[in-house]
C-alpha positions as a Python dict, from the first residue, in 0.01 Angstrom:
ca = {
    (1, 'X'): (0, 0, 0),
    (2, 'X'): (153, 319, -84),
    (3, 'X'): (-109, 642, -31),
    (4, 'X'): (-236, 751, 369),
    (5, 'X'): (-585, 709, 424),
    (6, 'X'): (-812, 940, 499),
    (7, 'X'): (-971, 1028, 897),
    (8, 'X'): (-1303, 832, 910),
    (9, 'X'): (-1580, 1051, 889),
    (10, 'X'): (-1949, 1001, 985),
    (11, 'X'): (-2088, 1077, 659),
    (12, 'X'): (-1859, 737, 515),
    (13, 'X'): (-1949, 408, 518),
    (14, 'X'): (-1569, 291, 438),
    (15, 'X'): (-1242, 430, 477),
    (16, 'X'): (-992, 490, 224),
    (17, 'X'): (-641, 264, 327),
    (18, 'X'): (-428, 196, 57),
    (19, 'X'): (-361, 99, -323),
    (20, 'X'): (-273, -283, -344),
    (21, 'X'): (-66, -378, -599),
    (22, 'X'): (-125, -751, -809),
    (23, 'X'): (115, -817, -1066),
    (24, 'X'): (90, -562, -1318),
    (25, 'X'): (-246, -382, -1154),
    (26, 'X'): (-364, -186, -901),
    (27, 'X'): (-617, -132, -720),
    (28, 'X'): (-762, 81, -421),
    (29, 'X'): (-869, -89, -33),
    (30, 'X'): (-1101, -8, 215),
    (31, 'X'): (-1202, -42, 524),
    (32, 'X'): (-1561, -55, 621),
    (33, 'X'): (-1651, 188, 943),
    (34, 'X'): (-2035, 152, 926),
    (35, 'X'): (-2123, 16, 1335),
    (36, 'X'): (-2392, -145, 1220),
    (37, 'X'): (-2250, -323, 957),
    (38, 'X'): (-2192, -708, 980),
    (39, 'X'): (-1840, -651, 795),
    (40, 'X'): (-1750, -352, 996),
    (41, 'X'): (-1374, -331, 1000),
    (42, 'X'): (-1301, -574, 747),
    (43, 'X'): (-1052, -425, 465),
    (44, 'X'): (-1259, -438, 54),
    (45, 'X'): (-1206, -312, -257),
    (46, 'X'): (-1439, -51, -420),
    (47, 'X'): (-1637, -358, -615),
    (48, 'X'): (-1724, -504, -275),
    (49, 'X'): (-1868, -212, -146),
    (50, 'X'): (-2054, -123, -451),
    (51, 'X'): (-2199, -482, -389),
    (52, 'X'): (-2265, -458, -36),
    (53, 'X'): (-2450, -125, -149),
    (54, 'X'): (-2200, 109, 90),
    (55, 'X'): (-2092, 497, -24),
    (56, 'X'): (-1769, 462, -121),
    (57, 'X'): (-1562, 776, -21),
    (58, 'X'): (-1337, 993, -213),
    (59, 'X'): (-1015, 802, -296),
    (60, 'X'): (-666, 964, -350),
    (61, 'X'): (-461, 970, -662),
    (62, 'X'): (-164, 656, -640),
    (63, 'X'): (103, 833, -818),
    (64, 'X'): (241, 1078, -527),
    (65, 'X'): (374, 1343, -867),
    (66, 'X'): (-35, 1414, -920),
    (67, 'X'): (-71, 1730, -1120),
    (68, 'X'): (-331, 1928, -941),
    (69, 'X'): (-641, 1953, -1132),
    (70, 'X'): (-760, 2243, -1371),
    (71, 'X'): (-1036, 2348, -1168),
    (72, 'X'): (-871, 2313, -803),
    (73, 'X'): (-876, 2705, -773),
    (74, 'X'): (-1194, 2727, -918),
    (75, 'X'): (-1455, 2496, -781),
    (76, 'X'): (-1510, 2417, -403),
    (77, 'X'): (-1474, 2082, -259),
    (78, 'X'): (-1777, 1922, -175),
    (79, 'X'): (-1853, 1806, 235),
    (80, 'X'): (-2058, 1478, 64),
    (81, 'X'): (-2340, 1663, 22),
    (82, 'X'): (-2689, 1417, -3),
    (83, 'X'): (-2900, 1596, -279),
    (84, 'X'): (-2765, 1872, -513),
    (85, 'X'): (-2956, 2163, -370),
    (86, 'X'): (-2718, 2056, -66),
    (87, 'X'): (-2412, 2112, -323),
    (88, 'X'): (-2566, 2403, -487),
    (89, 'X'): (-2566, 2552, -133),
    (90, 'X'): (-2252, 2460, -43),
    (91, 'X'): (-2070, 2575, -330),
    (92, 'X'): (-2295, 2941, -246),
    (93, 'X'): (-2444, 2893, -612),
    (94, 'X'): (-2799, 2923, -457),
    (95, 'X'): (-2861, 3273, -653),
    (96, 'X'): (-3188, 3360, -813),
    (97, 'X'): (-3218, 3399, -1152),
    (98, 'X'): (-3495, 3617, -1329),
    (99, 'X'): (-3582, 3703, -1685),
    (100, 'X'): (-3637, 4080, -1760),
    (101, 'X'): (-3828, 4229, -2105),
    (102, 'X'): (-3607, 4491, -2199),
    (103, 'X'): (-3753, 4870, -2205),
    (104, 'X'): (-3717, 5110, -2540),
    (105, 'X'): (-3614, 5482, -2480),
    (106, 'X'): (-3937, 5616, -2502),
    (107, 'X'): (-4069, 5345, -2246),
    (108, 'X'): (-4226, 5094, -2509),
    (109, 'X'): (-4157, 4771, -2425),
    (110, 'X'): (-3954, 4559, -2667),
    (111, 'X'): (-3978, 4177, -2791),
    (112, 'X'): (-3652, 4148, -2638),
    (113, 'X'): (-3491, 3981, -2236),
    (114, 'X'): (-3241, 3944, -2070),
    (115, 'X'): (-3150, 3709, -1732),
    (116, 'X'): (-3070, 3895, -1443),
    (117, 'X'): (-2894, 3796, -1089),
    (118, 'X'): (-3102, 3861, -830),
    (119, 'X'): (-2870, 3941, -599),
    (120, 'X'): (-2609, 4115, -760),
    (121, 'X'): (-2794, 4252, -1071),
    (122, 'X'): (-2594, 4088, -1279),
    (123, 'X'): (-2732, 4082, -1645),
    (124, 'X'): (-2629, 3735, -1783),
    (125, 'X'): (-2776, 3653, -2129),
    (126, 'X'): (-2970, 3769, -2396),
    (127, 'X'): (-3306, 3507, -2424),
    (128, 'X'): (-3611, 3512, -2659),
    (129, 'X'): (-3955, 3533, -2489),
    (130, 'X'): (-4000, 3145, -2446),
    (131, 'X'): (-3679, 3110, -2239),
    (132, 'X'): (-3776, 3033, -1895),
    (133, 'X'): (-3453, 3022, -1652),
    (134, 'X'): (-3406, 2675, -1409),
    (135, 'X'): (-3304, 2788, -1088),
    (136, 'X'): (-2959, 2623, -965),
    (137, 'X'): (-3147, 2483, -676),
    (138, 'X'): (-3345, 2305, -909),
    (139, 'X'): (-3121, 2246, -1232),
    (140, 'X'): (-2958, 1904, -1113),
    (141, 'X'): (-3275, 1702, -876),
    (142, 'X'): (-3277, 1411, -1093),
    (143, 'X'): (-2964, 1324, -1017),
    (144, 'X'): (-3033, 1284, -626),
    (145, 'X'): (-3130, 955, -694),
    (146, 'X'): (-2808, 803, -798),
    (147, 'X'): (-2641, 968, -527),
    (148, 'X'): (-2922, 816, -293),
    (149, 'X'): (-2789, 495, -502),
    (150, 'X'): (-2449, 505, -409),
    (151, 'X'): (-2397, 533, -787),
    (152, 'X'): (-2236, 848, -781),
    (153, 'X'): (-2094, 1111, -544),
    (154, 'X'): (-2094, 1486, -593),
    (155, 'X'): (-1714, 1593, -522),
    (156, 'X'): (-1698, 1974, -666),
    (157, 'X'): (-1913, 2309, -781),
    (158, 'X'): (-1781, 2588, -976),
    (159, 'X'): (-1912, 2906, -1133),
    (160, 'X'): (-1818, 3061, -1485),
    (161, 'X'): (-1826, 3455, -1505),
    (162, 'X'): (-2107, 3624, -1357),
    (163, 'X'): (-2313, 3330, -1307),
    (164, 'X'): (-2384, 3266, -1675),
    (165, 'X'): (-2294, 2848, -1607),
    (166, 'X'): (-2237, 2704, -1291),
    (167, 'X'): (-2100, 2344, -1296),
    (168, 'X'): (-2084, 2025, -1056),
    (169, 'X'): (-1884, 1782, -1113),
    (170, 'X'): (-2010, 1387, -1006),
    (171, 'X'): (-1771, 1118, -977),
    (172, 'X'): (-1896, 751, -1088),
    (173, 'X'): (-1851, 463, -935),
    (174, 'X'): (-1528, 239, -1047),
    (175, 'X'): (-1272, 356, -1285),
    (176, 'X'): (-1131, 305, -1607),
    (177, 'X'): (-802, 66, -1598),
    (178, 'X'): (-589, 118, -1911),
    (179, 'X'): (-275, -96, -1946),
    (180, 'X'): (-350, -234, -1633),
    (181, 'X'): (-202, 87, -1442),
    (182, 'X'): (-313, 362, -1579),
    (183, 'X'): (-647, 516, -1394),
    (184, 'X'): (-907, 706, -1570),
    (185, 'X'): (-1169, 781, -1350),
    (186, 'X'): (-1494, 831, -1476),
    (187, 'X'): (-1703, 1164, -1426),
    (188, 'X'): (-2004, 1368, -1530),
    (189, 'X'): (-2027, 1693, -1564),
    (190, 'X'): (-2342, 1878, -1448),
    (191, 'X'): (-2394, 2225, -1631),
    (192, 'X'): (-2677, 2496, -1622),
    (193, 'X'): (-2657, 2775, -1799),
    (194, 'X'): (-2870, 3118, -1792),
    (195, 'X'): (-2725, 3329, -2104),
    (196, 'X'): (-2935, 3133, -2359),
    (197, 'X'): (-2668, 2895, -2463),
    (198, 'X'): (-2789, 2598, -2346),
    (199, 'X'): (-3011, 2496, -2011),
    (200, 'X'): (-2905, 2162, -1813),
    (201, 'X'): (-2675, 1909, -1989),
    (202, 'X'): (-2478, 1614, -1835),
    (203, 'X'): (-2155, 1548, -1990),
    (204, 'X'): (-1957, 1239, -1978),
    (205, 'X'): (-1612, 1362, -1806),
    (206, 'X'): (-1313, 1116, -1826),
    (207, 'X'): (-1027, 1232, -1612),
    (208, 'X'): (-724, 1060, -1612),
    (209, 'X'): (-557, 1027, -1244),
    (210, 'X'): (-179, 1085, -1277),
    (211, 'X'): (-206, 1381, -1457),
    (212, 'X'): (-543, 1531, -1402),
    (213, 'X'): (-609, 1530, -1802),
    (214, 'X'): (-980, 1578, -1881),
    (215, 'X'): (-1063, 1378, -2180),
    (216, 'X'): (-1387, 1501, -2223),
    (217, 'X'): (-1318, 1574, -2595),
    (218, 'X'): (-1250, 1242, -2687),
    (219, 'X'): (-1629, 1164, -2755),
    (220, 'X'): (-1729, 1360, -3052),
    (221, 'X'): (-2017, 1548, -2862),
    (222, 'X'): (-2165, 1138, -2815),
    (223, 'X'): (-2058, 1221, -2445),
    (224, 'X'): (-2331, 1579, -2440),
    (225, 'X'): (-2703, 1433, -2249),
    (226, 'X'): (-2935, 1720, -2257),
    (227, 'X'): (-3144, 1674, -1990),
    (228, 'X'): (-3533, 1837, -2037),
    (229, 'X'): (-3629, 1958, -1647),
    (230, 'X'): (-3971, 1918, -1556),
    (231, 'X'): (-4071, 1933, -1120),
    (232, 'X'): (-4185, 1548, -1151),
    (233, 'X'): (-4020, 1269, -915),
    (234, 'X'): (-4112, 979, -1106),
    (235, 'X'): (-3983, 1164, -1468),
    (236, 'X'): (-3678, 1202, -1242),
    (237, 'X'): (-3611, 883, -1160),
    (238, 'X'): (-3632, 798, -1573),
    (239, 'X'): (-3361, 1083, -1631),
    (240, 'X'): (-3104, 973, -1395),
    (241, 'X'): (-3182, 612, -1535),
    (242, 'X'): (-3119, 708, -1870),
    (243, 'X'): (-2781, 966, -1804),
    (244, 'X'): (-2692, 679, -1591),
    (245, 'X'): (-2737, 406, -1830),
    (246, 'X'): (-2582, 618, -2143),
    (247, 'X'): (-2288, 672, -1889),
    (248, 'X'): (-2201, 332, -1815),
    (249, 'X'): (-2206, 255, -2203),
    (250, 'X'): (-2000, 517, -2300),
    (251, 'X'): (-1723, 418, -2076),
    (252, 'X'): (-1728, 90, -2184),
    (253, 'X'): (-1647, 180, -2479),
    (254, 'X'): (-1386, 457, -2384),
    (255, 'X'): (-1259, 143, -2156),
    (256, 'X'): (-1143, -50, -2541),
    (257, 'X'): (-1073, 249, -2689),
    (258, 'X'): (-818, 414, -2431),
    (259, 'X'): (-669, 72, -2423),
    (260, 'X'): (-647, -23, -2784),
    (261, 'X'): (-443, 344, -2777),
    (262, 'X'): (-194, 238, -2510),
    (263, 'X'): (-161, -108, -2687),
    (264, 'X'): (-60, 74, -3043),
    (265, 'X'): (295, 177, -3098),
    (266, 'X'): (442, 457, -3285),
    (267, 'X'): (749, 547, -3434),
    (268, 'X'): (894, 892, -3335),
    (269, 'X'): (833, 988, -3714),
    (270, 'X'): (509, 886, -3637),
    (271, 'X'): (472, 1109, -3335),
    (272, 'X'): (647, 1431, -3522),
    (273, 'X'): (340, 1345, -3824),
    (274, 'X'): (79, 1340, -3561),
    (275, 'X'): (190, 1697, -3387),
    (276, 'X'): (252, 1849, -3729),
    (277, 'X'): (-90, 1744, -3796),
    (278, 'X'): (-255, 1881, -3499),
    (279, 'X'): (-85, 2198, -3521),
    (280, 'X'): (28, 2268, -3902),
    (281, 'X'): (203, 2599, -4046),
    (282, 'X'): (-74, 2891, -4108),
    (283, 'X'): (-74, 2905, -4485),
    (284, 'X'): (2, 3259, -4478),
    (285, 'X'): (318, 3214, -4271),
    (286, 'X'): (158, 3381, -3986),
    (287, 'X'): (209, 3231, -3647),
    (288, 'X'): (428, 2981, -3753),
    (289, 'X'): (682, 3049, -3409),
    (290, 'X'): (367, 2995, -3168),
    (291, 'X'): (265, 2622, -3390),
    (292, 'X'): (625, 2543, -3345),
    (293, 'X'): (640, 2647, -2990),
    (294, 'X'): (299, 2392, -2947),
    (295, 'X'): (428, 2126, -3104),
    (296, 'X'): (763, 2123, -2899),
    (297, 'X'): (555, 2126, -2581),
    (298, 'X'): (343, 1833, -2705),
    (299, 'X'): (634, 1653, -2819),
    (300, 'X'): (847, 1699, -2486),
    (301, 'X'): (525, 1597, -2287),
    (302, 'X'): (539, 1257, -2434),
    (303, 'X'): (898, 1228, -2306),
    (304, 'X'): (868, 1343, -1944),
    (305, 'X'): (535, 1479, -1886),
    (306, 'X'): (332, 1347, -1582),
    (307, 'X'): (235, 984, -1688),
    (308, 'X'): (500, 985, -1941),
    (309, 'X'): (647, 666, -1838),
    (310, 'X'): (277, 494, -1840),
    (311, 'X'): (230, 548, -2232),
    (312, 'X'): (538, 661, -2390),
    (313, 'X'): (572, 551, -2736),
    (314, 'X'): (194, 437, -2811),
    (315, 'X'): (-92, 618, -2946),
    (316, 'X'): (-211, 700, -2605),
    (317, 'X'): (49, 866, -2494),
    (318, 'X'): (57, 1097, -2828),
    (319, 'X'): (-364, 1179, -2723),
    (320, 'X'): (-220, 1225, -2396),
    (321, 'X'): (28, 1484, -2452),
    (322, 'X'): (-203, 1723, -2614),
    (323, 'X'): (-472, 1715, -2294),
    (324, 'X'): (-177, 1805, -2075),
    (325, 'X'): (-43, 2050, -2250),
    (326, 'X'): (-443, 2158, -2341),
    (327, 'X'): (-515, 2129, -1944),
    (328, 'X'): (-171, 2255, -1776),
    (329, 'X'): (49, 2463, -2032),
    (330, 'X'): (-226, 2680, -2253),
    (331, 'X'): (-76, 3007, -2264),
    (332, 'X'): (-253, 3375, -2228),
    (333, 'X'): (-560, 3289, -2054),
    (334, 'X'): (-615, 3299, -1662),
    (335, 'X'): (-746, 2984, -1476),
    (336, 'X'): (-1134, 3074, -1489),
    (337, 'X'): (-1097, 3148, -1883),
    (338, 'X'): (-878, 2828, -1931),
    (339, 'X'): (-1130, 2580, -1774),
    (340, 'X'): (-1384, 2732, -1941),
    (341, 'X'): (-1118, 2668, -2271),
    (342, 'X'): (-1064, 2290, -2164),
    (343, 'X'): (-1451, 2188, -2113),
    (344, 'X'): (-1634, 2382, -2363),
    (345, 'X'): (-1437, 2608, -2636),
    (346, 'X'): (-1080, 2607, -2784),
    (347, 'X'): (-910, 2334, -2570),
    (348, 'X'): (-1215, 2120, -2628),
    (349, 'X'): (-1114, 2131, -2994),
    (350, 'X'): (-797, 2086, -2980),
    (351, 'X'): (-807, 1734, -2812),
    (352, 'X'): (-1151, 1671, -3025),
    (353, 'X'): (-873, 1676, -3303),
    (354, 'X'): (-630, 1494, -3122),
    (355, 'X'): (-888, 1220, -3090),
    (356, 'X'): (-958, 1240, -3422),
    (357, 'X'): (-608, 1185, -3517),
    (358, 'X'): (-495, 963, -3302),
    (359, 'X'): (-788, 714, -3456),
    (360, 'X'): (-601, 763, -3774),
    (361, 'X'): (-298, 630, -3622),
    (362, 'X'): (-500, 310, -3487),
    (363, 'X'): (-594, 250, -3847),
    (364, 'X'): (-297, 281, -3999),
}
C-alpha cells in the first residue's frame, strides 16, 4: 500500500487505506466503518462495497507526482453533500435567476430579455420570450437519486463569469483501468446555464488520475445528455436512469478504446506526423513560431510529462500529450478562462482533433 488514508468521517461508510498492488495492476482498499454493519472493519475493494451497497468515499490519486487539477482554484470541494440543492448551497451557487423584457427609450416595451442575478444585478444573457430560466437549486434534482444509489458522489461546484454556467462535477462509481495501471476515472459533468446557450446538460467527463487530463473531448459530442427539467419525481427517476445508463455505455467503450491506444505503438516519425498534424504551419506564414512552440511542448510531454512513463511511445500517450499541455500549459488565458477553454471552447477542440487523429494512427 503506498497512499495515507483518509480520517473516518461520519458521513462514510468505508475508509480509504491503501492501493494494493497484483502483478501488473492496481487497485484501491477499504475499510468498512459503518457500526452497524456485519463486515465492519473488514478491509474491501471498491467492487465489494458497490456490492454490499456502501458509499464509497473519495479516494486519493496513487502516483504521489499528481498534477493538481484544472479546476482546483476554481470549484469548491464538496462536504458529501446528499442531494444537489445541498451542493448548490454549499458551493454558495444558490442565486436567483430572473428574466427581464427589456424597455425602449421612449418606455415601449420591446420583444426582447435578458436574465438577471437577483442578488447582484448581474445581467447574464440575452433570451427570446420562451426562455424560462431553471433555478440552480433546481437544475440538477434528478440526479439525487443516484447519489441516494451510491452510484455516484458529488465531489466539486464551480461558477463561470457572472453566473452565466455554474457546474458540478459527479464522480462515478469504479474507474477506467488502461494498461493495467493507468487510472481514468470516470465523471459527469453537471452544467446549467442562464445566457441562452444551453439549459441543463450532463456530460460524460473522463479524467485521467496521474495527470489530471480531462478527456472530455475524446467523444465527438456522443458524451453531451441534454437533460429536459420538468418538477416530476417519477420523470426524475427515468432521467437519472437514462444519463446513468448512457454513462455506463459510454465508458465501456472509452474502456477499449483508451486501451487499444496504449496497446498501439508509434514510431517517433510517427509522433512528429501526428503533432505536425494537430498543429500545421498557417498558410500565410503567420504564427508559424507559436505552432512550433505547441508542437515542442506536445512533443516533450510525451517524453517526461506526468504519466510519461505509463504510455510513452503508443498512441495513447501521443492523445495524452495534447490534454496536458491543453489542461496545464495553454498560454494567455487565466485559470477561470482556461477551464472554461478545456470543457467547452478552444481546448475542447484541440483534443476533439487529437482524438480524431490519433484514430487515424489506430488504423494505420
Amino acid at each position: 500500500m503506498c497512499a495515507r488514508a483518509h480520517p473516518a468521517s461520519p458521513d462514510t461508510d468505508a475508509i480509504f487505506v491503501g492501493w494494493q498492488k497484483s502483478g501488473k495492476e492496481i487497485f484501491p482498499l477499504f475499510n468498512i466503518i459503518a457500526a452497524d454493519h456485519p463486515l465492519c472493519h473488514s478491509t474491501v475493494t471498491d467492487v465489494t462495497l458497490r456490492k454490499l451497497q456502501l458509499r464509497i468515499p473519495q479516494t486519493p490519486s496513487p502516483y504521489p507526482e499528481t498534477a493538481p487539477a484544472p479546476w482546483h482554484n476554481q470549484g469548491i470541494n464538496l462536504n458529501n453533500p446528499k442531494t444537489a440543492r445541498e451542493a448548490i448551497e454549499m458551493a454558495g451557487l444558490d442565486y436567483t435567476v430572473l428574466k427581464k423584457q427589456l424597455e425602449s427609450k421612449a418606455g415601449l416595451k420591446q420583444d426582447a430579455y435578458t436574465t438577471v442575478r437577483t442578488d447582484t444585478g448581474d445581467i447574464l444573457g440575452a433570451v427570446n420570450k420562451n426562455y424560462e430560466p431553471i433555478q440552480n437549486a433546481d437544475a440538477f434534482t434528478f440526479f439525487d437519486t443516484l447519489v441516494t444509489e451510491n452510484e455516484a458522489i458529488y465531489e466539486t461546484a464551480g461558477v463561470f463569469g457572472k453566473g452565466e454556467r455554474i457546474w458540478i462535477l459527479a464522480k462515478l462509481t469504479g474507474y477506467l483501468m488502461v494498461h493495467g495501471n493507468d487510472i481514468v476515472n470516470k465523471y459527469l459533468l453537471l452544467t446549467n446555464s442562464h445566457d441562452g446557450s444551453s439549459q441543463i446538460r450532463a456530460r460524460v467527463t473522463p479524467i485521467r488520475v496521474i495527470c489530471n487530463n480531462t478527456l472530455t473531448a475524446a467523444l465527438h459530442g456522443a458524451g453531451d445528455i441534454p437533460i429536459h427539467h420538468m418538477p416530476d419525481a417519477v420523470y426524475d427517476l427515468e432521467r437519472a436512469l437514462t444519463v446513468l445508463g448512457q454513462s455506463i455505455s459510454l465508458y465501456e467503450q472509452l474502456d477499449a478504446v483508451f486501451n487499444s491506444m496504449a496497446s498501439k505503438k508509434i514510431a517517433d516519425d510517427q509522433l512528429r506526423d501526428y503533432v505536425r498534424a494537430l498543429v500545421p504551419d498557417n498558410e500565410e506564414m503567420l504564427n508559424t513560431v507559436r505552432a512550433e512552440k505547441i508542437r515542442d511542448s506536445v512533443l516533450h510531454l510525451h517524453e517526461s510529462g506526468l504519466g510519461a512513463h505509463l504510455a510513452r511511445g503508443t498512441v495513447w500517450g501521443a492523445f495524452n500529450s495534447v490534454a496536458e499541455y491543453t489542461d496545464h500549459m495553454m498560454s494567455g488565458e487565466d485559470e477561470a478562462t482556461r477551464l472554461n477553454s478545456i470543457w467547452f471552447r478552444r481546448g475542447a477542440q484541440l483534443k476533439a482533433k487529437a482524438f480524431r487523429l490519433a484514430e487515424r494512427m489506430m488504423r494505420a
